[in-house]
Every structure is written in C-alpha cells, then in structure tokens.
C-alpha positions in Angstrom: 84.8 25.6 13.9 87.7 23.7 15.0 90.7 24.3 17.6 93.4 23.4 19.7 94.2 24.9 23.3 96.3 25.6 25.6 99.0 25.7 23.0 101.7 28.2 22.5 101.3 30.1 19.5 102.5 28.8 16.2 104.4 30.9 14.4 104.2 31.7 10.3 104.6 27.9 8.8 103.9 26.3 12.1 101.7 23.0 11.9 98.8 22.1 14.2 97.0 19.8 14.9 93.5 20.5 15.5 91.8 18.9 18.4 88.6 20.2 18.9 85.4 21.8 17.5 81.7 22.4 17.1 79.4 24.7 15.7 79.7 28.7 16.5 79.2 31.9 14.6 82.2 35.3 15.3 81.5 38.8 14.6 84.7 38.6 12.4 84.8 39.6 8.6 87.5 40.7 6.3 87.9 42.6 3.0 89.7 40.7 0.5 90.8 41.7 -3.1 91.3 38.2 -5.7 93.6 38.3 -7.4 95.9 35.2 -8.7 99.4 34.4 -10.5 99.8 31.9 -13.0 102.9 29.9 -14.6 105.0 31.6 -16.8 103.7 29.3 -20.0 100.8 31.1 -20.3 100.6 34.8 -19.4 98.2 35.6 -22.0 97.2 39.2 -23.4 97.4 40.2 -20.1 100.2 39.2 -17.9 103.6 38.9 -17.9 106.6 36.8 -16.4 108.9 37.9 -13.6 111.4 37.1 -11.3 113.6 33.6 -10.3 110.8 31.6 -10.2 109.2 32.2 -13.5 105.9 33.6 -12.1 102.9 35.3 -14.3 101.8 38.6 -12.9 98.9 39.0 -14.3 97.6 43.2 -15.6 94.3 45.3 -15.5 92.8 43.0 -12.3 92.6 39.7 -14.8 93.0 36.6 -13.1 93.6 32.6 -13.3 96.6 30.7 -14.7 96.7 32.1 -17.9 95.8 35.9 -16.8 92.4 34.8 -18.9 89.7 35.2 -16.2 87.9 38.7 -17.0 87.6 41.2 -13.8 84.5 43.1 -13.1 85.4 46.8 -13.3 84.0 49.7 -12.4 85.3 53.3 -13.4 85.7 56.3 -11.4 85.8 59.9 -12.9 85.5 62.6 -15.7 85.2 61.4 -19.6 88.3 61.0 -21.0 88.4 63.9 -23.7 90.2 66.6 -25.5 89.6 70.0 -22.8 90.9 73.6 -22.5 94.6 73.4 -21.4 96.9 71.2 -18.9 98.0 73.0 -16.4 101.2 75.4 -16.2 102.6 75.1 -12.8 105.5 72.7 -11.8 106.2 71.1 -8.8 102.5 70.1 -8.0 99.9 68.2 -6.4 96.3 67.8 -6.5 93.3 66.0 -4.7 90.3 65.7 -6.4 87.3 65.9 -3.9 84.8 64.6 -5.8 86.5 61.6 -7.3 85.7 59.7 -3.8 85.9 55.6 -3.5 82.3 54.3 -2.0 84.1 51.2 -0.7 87.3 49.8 -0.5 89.2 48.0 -3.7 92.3 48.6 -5.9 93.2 50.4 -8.8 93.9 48.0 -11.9 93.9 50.9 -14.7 94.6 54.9 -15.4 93.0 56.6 -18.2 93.6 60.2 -18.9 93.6 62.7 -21.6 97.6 64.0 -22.7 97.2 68.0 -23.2 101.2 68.0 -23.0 103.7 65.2 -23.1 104.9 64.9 -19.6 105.0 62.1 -16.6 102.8 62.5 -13.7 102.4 60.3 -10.4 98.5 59.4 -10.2 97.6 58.9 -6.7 95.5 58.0 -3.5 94.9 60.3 -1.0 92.8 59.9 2.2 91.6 62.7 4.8 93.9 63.2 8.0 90.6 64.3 9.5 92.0 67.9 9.5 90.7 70.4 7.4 92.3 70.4 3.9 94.7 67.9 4.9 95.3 64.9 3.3 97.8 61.7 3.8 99.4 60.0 0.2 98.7 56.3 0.2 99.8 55.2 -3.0 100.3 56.2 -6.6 101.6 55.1 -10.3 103.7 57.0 -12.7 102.5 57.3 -15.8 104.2 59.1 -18.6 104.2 59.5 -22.4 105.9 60.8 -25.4 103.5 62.8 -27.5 100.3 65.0 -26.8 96.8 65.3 -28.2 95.5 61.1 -27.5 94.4 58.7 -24.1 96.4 57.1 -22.5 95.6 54.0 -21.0 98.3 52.4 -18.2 97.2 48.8 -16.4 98.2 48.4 -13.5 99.8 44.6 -12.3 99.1 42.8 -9.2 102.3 43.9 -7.7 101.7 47.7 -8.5 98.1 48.0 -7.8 96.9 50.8 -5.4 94.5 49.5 -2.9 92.1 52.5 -1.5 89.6 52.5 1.3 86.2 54.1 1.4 86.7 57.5 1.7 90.2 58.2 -0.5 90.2 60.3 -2.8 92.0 60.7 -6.2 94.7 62.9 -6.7 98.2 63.4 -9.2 101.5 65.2 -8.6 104.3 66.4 -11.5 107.4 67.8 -11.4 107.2 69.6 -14.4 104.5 71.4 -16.3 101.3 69.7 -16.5 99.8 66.4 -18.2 96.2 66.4 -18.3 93.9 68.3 -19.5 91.1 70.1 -17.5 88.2 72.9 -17.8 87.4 75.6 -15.7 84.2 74.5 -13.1 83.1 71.5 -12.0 85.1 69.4 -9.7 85.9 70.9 -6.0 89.7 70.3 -6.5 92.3 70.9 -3.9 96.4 71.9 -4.5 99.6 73.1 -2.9 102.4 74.5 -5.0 105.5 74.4 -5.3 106.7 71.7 -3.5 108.8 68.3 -3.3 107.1 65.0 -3.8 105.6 64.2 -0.7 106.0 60.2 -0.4 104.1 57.8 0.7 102.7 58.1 4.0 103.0 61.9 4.3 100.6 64.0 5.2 100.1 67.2 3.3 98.4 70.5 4.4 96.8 71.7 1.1 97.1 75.4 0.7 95.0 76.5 -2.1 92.0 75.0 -4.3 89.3 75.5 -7.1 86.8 74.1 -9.4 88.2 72.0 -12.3 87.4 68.9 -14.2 90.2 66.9 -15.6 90.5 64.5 -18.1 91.2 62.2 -15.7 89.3 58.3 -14.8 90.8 55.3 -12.7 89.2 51.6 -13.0 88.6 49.9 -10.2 87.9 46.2 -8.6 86.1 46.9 -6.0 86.5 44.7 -2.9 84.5 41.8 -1.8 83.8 40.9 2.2 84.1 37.0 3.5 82.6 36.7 7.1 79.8 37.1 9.2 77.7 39.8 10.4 79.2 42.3 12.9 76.9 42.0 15.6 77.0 41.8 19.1 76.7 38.1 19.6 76.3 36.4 23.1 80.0 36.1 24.5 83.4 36.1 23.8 85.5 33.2 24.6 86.6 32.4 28.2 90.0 30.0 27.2 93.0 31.4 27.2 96.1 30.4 24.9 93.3 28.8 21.9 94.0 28.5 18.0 90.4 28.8 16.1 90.0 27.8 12.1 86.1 28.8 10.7 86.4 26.1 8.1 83.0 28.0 6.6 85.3 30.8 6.1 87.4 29.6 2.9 88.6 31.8 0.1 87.2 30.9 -3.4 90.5 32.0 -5.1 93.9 33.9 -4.5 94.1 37.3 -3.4 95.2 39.7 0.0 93.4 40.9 2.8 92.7 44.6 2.6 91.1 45.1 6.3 89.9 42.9 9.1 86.8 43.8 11.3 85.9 42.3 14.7 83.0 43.0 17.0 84.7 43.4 20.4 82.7 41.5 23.0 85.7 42.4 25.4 89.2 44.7 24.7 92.2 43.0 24.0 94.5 41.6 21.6 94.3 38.9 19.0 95.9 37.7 15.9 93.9 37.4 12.7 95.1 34.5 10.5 95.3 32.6 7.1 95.3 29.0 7.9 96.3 26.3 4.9 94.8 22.8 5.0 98.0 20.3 5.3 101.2 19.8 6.8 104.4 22.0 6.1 104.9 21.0 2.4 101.4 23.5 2.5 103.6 26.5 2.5 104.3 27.8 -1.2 102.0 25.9 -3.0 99.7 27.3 -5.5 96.9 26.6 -7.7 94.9 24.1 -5.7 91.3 23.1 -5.8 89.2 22.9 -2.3 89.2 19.6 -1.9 91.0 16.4 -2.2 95.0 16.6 -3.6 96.1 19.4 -5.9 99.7 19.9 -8.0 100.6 23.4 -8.8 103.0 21.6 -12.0 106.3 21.6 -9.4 105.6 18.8 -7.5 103.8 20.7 -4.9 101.2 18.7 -3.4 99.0 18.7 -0.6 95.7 17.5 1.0 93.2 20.3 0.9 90.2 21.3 3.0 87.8 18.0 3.4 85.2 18.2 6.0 87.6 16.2 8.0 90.8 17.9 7.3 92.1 18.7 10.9 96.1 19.9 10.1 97.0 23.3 9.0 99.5 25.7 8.4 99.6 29.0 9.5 100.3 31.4 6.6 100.0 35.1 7.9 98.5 37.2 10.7 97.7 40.2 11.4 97.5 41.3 15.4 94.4 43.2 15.8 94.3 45.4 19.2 90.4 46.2 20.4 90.4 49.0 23.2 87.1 49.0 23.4 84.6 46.0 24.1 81.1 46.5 22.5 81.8 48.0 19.3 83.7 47.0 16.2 86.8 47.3 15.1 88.2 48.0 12.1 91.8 47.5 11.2 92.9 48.5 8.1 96.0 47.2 6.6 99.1 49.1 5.0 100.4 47.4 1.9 103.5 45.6 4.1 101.1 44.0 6.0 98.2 42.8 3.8 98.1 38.7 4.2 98.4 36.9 0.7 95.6 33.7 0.6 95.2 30.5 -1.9 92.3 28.9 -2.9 90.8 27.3 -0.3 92.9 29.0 3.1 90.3 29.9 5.6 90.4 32.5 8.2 91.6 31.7 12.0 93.0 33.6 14.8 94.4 33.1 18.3 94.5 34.9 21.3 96.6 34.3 24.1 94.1 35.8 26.9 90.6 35.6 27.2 88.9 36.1 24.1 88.2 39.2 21.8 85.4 38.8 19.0 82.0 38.2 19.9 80.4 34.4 19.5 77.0 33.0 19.0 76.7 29.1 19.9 74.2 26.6 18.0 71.5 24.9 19.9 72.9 22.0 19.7 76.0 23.0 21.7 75.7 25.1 24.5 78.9 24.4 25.9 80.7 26.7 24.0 81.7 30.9 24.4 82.1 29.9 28.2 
C-alpha cells in the first residue's frame, strides 16, 4: 500500500504524490469486465473504427489491438431451432424466468431463431423485489429481413449489456412477433399491450405461461480483482488519506461493474482508478506494467515500478456504507462504470475516519490505528 494524508481530495486528473506506505490487506474487491480498444489499422474480423479519433471498437467480447484476442464465452438459453409459431400479439414484452445470470458479466452476442421477419428489443430485466415485477436494464435491437434462418447479432464494447446475478432475459416488439417458441417449458412472464418501457422502468407484469423460445445470449462472464471480504481487524483512524493497493493492478482494459467493501465502520468513501505517472497519464492507452510505454501518438508515460510513487486519478465511484460490520455492495449503472488501462490499480479516499476493514502485517503494527 502507499498514501498521502491530510490532503484535500484530488479531483479526476489530479496528480499526487505519494508519501507513505507499508504493508496492509482491505476487505475491498471489484467486478471488472476486460475489454480493450485498438487503433484503427487493425480492427480485424472483429472490430470496427469509429469516431474523431480513429478508435477500433472491437465485437462479440474480442479483445487486443487488433480485435484478435479470443473471449471465453459461455451461452445462456434454449437451442436455437426451427419451433411451432412466433407469437401473434403486438406491443409486447416478456421475461423469461428461467433464463437467469449465475453471476454478473455482459452480453457480447444474440442468437435466435426468425419465425417472422420482424425487429425485436432483446433485453435485461432484474426483479424489483415485488412479486411479478421487474425493472428493464438494458437491451439491443435486433431485426431482420426474411424468416425461416438464425440470426446471430455481436454486440460491440460500446453496446454491450452488462447484467448482474440475478437478471433475467427478456424481449419486447412493437409489432407481431420474431422468434419462435413451443408450448411448455420455460416459466415465462408478459404484459400486453403496452408502450416500450425504457430503461430504468419498472414494469408490473400482468399475465404469464410456459414457453420455450428459440432464443440464447453469449456471455463474458465477469472476473473479481481484490481481496477477501472479511471482517479484518480495523478500519483506518486518519482522516482526509489517499490509499493506492499497488497489488491491486488490472492485467488489461476494461470497466468496473460493482465495487464491494467490508464496512468496519458506516460512512462514505470514494472508490478509485489510479494511473501510474504524472498528468500526460490521462488518455493514454496500450501500455505494458512496467517501465515506459507509447500507445503510437506520442503518448508516453512511466508505468507501475515497485517504486512508482505519482499517479493520476482516473475515476471514482463514492460508495456510502450505512452499516458497519457487513458488506457492501454497490452496483454500478452504465453512466457510472469506471473505464481502466493496463496496469491502473484500485485506490480510494475518504475524507473521515475510515470505511473498509484492514488487516496489518507483522511486521508493521503501526498501521489501521
């Protein structure tokens, strides 16, 4: 660990100067999705180049510079195939119960069977915690021309659905339906008619069934960096302190999803992404863990020695704990996930007494005081 108190706090892009440190363990984790963008020169087979600054985007959760780094992807729902009849109704949406994330991730592909030329909106729903009630997350269009074939629509970086454990799939069209299902099977749920709902609304669903549609979503599932989330022996006592855990340093690009703290006492802290260097830190891309990197626009900066003690701050999240001896867990909406490089590394600072849980080493037992 290393930090630097009293100091005011930093603000995104501030440098500081870090001025202290020694060994400790937090009760602080967070889920992270990888993800990366490459130059525009090589997109690949699965990527593609957008905006002012020539950036690669890259499709289907693939990774690296040139969009050439294979995901690991799991799949999620019914095989794909020809069945009875899409549906009739207009104006409609679904939740499929049993097609349930385990744990949190993103969506990087759609795959369903056409029974009727159409465009639907496939979605993520999660539970209100009322009965039959259900709040939309997120969601794709997909459309095509012509029935009777899959369709199969990747999803890029900046589209991707990002679900939590617990969400459910679910689908809403305006006209007749898209995919087809059978009779028995899935415990579905559906209200009807009614107006797209948006993200973020919550939707009382009136009616439901058992169906199986032709209807499967592929998945990255999400990874955690951090430590265990256990009580440890104290929070800290300083007030107004900036903390970097050098140990916790991404591998590669990609966004927080969630953050979790075990509360050793209630308050408030914010949850960072710190990047080795001074100012000209902010921006750059595509650089190794150590030493000097050039992302190919003259972007360079030192990276994370052992040594390296100045750093930018790159986002936060503020993280409220009512409670002291439980955890926390703060999920993120999609306006708030923080973006990381290779080699950023978690902090956070607190301007009163501290939040998260510490555990010193027995070499130093001067610490969490």
């Amino acid at each position: 660990m290393i930090w630097n108190y009293p100091m005011d706090h930093p603000g995104i892009g501030g440098t500081v100067d870090f001025s202290g440190g020694n060994a400790r363990t937090y009760s602080v984790a967070a889920t992270v999705v990888y993800g990366a963008f490459g130059g525009c020169d090589s997109c690949g087979n699965h990527g593609y180049c957008v905006g002012e600054e020539q950036t690669c985007t890259c499709t289907g959760g693939w990774s690296g510079e040139a969009c050439d780094q294979e995901p690991t992807i799991e799949t999620l729902g019914n095989p794909v195939i020809d069945r009875t009849t899409p549906d009739g109704a207009r104006d409609i949406c679904f939740v499929d119960t049993d097609m349930k994330f385990t744990r949190a991730g993103r969506v990087v592909s759609w795959d369903y069977y056409v029974g009727r030329a159409g465009t639907q909106r496939m979605q993520i729903w999660r539970s209100t915690g009322n009965t039959d009630e259900f709040t939309l997350i997120c969601e794709n269009e997909v459309s095509t021309d012509s029935a009777g074939s899959v369709v199969h629509k990747e999803i890029s970086d900046k589209e991707a659905c990002f679900f939590e454990a617990g969400d459910m799939v679910g689908w809403y069209h305006e006209g007749q339906g898209v995919t087809d299902f059978d009779g028995g099977g899935h415990t579905m749920k559906w209200r009807y008619p009614m107006d797209h709902p948006g993200i973020g609304q919550a939707v009382r669903y009136s009616a439901g069934g058992s169906r199986t549609y032709s209807v499967q979503a592929s998945v990255i599932y999400a990874e955690l960096i951090g430590n265990d989330l256990i009580d440890r022996s104290n929070p800290d006592g300083a007030r107004r302190i900036c903390f970097i855990d050098r140990s916790l340093t991404f591998p590669a690009r990609g966004k927080i999803m969630s953050w979790d703290v075990f509360a050793g006492r209630a308050g408030e802290q914010r949850l960072q992404v710190w990047r080795p260097g001074g100012v000209d830190a902010v921006g750059c891309s595509g650089q190794s863990n150590t030493g000097v990197a050039d992302n190919g626009a003259g972007c360079s900066v030192s990276r994370a020695a052992d040594g390296q003690t100045t750093w930018t701050l790159i986002c936060e999240n503020v993280v409220t704990s009512p409670t002291a001896g439980e955890v926390t867990h703060f999920v993120l909406p999609s306006a708030l996930q923080c973006s990381f490089e290779a080699g950023d590394a978690i902090g956070w600072y607190h301007l009163e007494q501290g939040v998260t849980d510490c555990k010193y080493s027995s070499r130093w037992r001067n610490i969490c005081v």
